[in-house]
N, C-alpha and C positions, 0 to 999 in steps of 0.2 A: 416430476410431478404429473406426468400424460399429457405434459404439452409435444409438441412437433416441433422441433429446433434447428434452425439455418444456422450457422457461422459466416460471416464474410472477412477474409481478413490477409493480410500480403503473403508472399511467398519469403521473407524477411523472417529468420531462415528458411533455407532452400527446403523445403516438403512437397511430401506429393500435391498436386493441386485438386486432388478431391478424396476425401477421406470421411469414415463413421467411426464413431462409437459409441456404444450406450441409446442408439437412435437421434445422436447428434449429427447433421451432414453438416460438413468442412469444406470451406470451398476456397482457395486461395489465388490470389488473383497476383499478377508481375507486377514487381514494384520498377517504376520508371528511373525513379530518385529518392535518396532519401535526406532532403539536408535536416542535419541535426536530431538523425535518427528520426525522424518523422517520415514516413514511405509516401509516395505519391502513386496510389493504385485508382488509375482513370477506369479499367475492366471492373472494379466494384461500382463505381457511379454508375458505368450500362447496364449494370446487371439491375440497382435497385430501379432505373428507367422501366427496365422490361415490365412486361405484367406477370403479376406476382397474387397471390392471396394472402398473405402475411396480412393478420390481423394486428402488428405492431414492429417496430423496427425497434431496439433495444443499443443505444451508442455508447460508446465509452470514452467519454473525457470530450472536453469539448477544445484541447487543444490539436488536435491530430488531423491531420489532411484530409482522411478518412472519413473525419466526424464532421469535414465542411460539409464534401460533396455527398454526403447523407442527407444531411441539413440541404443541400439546394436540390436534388431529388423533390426533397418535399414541394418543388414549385410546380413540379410535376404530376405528380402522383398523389399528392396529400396524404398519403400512408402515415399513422397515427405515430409518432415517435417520442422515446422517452429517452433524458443520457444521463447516465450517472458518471459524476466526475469526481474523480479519484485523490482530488487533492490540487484545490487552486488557490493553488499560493506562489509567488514570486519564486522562481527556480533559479534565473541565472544571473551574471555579474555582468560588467563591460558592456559589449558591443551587440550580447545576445539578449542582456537584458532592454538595452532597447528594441529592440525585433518586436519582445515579448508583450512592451507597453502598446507597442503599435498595434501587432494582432489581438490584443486582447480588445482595444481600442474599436476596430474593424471585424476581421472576421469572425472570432472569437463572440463579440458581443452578438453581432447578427447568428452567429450559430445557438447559442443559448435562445436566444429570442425565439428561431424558427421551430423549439423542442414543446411539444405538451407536456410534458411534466419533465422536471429536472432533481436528478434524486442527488440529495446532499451526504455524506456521509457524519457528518456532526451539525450543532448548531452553529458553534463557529463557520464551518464550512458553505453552511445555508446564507449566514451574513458576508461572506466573501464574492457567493458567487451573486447575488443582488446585485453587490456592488459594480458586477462585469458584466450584469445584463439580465441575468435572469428576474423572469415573473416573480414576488414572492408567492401568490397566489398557486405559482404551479410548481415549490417545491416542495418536494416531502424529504422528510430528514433519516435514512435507513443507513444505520451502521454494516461494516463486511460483515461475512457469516463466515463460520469455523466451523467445522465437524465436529462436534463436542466428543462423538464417539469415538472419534483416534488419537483421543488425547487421554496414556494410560499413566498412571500416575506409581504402580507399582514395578513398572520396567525395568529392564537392566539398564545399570548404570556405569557398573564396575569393569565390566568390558570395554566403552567406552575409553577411562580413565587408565586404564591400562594399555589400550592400543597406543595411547598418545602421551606415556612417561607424566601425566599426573601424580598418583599415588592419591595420597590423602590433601594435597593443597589446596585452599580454598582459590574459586575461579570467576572470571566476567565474561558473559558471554554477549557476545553481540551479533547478531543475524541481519544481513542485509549488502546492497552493493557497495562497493567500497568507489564511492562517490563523494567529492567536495562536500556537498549538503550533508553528508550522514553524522559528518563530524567527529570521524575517528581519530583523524590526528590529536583531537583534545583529549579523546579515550586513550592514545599509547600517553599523551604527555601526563596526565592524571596519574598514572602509575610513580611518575616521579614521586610525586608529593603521599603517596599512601603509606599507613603505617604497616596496613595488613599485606601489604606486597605479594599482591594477590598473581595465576597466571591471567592472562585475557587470551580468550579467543576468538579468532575473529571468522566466521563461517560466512563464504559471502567472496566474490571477484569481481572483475572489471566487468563493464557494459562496454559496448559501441559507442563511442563519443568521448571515454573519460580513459581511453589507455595510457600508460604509464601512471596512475594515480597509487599502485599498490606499489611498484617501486620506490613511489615518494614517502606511503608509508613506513617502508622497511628503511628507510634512509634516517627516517622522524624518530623511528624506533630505536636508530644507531647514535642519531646526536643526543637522544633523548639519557644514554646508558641503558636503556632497559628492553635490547633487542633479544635479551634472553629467555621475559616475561611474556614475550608475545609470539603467539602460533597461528601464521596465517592456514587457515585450513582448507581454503576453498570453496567450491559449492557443495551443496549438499543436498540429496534428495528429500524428499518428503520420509521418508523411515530412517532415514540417518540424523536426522533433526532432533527428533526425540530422544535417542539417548544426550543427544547435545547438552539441549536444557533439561532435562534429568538431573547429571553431572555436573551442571553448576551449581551454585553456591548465590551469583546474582546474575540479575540479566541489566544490560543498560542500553541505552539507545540515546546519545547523542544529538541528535538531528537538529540542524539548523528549521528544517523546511518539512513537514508533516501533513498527509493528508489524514488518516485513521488508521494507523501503522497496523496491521494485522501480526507482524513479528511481535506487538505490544499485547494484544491480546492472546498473543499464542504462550507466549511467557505468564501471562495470568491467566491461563487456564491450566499450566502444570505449579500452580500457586508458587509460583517465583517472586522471590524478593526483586524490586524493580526502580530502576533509577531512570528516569527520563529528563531530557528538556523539557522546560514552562514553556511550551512554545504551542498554537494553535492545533490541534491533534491528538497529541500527547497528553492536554491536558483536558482535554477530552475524555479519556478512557483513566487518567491515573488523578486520584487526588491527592494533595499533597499528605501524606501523617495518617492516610484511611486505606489505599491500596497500596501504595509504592510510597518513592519520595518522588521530587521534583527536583532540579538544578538548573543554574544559569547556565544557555547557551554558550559556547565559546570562552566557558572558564574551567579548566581542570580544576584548580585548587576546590572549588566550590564541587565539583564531580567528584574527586576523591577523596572529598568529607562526606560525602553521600555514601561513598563505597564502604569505607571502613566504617561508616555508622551500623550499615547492614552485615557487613562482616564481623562485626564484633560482637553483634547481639545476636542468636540462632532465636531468641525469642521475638524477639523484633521480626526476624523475616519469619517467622512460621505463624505471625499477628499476620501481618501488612498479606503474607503471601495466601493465605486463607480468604480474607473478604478481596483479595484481587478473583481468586477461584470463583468465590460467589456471584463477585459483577459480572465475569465472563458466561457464566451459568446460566444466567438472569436477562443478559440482554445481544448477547454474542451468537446461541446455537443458528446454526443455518437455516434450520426449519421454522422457527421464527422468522428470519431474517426471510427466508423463501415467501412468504404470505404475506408480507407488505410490499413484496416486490408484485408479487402475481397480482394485490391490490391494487397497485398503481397502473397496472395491464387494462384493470378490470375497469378502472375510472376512464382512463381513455381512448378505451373502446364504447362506452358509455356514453361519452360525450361526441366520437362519429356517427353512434345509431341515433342520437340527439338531433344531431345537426341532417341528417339522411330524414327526419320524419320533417323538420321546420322546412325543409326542401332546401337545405344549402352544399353548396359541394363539398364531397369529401376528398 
C-alpha cells in the first residue's frame, strides 16, 4: 500500500539475517532459547531500544517472548504500538496449562495493557482478550484477509484426484497442523460411523513441540479400521492447496481451540460445503443451516452425521457452499481487511501528534 516495512523476527528457522522483498526488509535476530517453541530474541529488544523513526510498531500475539520485550521497549521509547492476536484461547493441558494461567495472569496481561490499540480478530475474540487485560476502549475487531484474487473456482481438479488414486470418490478434506487441538483423531474416528465412507485427506504435519502426533494418528487410523480411508498428505504450498479443495466434496475442521481459522475461510471462498466445531472462531465465520454446518467438539458420531448430511445432498452443499462464497466476498477480501488495518495506524498516530501538541511525552 506505499507504506515502508521493517520485519523483526528470530532466526527460528535458520535464514539469512537480513533479507527484502517486495520493499519488505527482514531482519532476523538469534534466538537464545526457545521453551515451547516461544524464541527468546534479546537482539530484537536492542534493536527496538535504538532510534528508530518507525511511526508504529505492529506485534503479533500477545503470548510470544517477542511481544513482551516489544511491549517493555515501550518504557523506553513510547513508540506507538498496536498487536493483533491471533487467537486467545486456552491452548494447553497439564502442567503447560498452568504456565499459561500464570502468564496470562502476569506478563501477558501487562503486555496487552502496554498496546494502543489491540486488534481482535472476532467479537468473541475481543470478549476473551478483555478478559486477559485488554482496553475495550482500545480494541478493534479486524477479521485475516485472503486474496480473494487466487481463489479460482474453475481449476483443475482432476489432475489432482488422479495423482492421488481418488477417481470419482466423494472426500474430506482438512488443512491444518496435525496438533492435539485440531482434533483430527475425532476426524479419522468419524469415518467409523459414516454411511458415505468417504476418503479424508489430511494436508497439514507436525510443528516443533508436537512430534510424534501424526504417528499417533496413523495408529488411531489403524485401531480405528479405517487406515485405508485416510491419506496423510503433508504440507502443501500455497498452489498446491487449490487443486486440494477443488477436489473435495467437504471441507471440515475439527478444532478443539480456534482463533479465525483462515483454512475456514479459504474453504468458503472456493464455496465448500463445510463442517466445523461450535467452538469460539468457527462460529464466528460459519453459521449453523446458512454457510456450513456446525458440530460438537470431540464427538465423531455428531461429525459424521454432519458429513453424510453434506455428502448425500449435492444440493445442500452447492446451497450452504454459495452464501459461504458470498460471506467470504463480503467481509474476508485483503484489501478491505488492508484499510481497517491502516485505520488503526492512522488512530494512533493521531493520538502521539495529540499528546506532542498538549506537550505530553511520546
Amino acid at each position: 500500500a506505499g507504506h515502508q516495512v521493517t520485519v523483526y523476527t528470530s532466526n527460528v528457522p535458520p535464514s539469512a539475517r537480513r533479507a527484502g522483498d517486495h520493499g519488505v526488509h527482514v531482519n532476523r535476530f538469534r534466538s537464545w532459547f526457545g521453551p515451547l517453541n516461544n524464541q527468546f530474541v534479546p537482539g530484537l529488544f536492542l534493536r527496538l531500544l535504538g532510534r528508530n523513526r518507525y511511526d508504529v510498531v505492529h506485534v503479533h500475539s500477545h503470548v510470544f517472548l517477542s511481544s513482551n520485550m516489544a511491549a517493555l521497549s515501550r518504557c523506553f521509547n513510547r513508540l506507538p504500538m498496536v498487536l493483533t492476536s491471533h487467537g486467545a484461547i486456552p491452548g494447553y493441558g497439564g502442567w503447560k496449562r498452568g504456565m499459561e494461567i500464570v502468564y496470562n495472569a502476569t506478563a501477558g496481561n501487562w503486555t496487552l495493557k502496554a498496546m494502543n490499540r489491540v486488534i481482535a480478530l472476532s467479537p468473541t475474540q475481543a470478549d476473551i482478550l478483555q478478559g486477559l487485560g485488554a482496553r475495550r476502549r482500545d480494541i478493534r475487531i479486524i477479521p485475516p484477509g485472503i486474496e480473494l484474487s487466487r481463489f479460482h473456482l474453475d481449476g483443475d481438479s482432476r489432475t489432482f484426484r488422479s495423482r492421488y488414486g481418488i477417481g470419482d470418490r466423494k472426500t474430506v478434506l482438512f488443512v491444518g497442523t496435525l496438533i492435539p487441538r485440531k482434533g483430527v483423531e475425532y476426524l479419522i474416528e468419524a469415518l467409523r460411523y459414516t454411511t458415505s465412507k468417504p476418503l479424508l485427506l489430511l494436508v497439514g504435519g507436525e510443528i516443533p513441540g508436537f512430534a510424534g502426533h501424526q504417528e499417533f494418528l496413523k495408529q488411531r487410523a489403524v485401531e480405528a479400521g479405517v487406515d485405508k480411508d485416510v491419506l496423510f498428505l503433508g504440507h502443501f504450498t500455497r498452489d498446491e492447496l487449490e487443486p486440494a479443495y477443488l477436489a473435495t466434496d467437504v471441507f471440515a475442521l475439527p478444532s478443539f481451540i480456534e482463533g479465525l481459522p483462515i483454512v475456514v475461510m479459504e474453504a468458503m471462498a472456493y464455496g465448500k460445503g463445510i463442517v466445523a466445531t461450535d467452538i469460539p472462531g468457527n462460529c464466528d465465520a460459519i453459521q449453523d443451516g446458512a454457510n456450513g454446518l456446525l458440530c460438537t467438539p470431540g464427538d465423531p458420531r455428531d461429525l459424521a452425521q454432519k458429513i453424510d448430511l453434506l455428502l448425500a445432498s449435492p444440493e445442500l452443499r452447492a446451497k450452504l457452499g454459495a452464501r459461504a462464497r458470498r460471506d467470504a466476498l463480503a467481509n474476508y477480501g485483503w484489501d478491505s481487511v488492508l484499510a481497517r488495518i491502516t485505520g488503526v495506524y492512522e488512530e494512533v498516530a493521531e493520538d502521539r501528534d495529540n499528546d506532542r501538541d498538549r506537550g505530553h511525552p511520546t
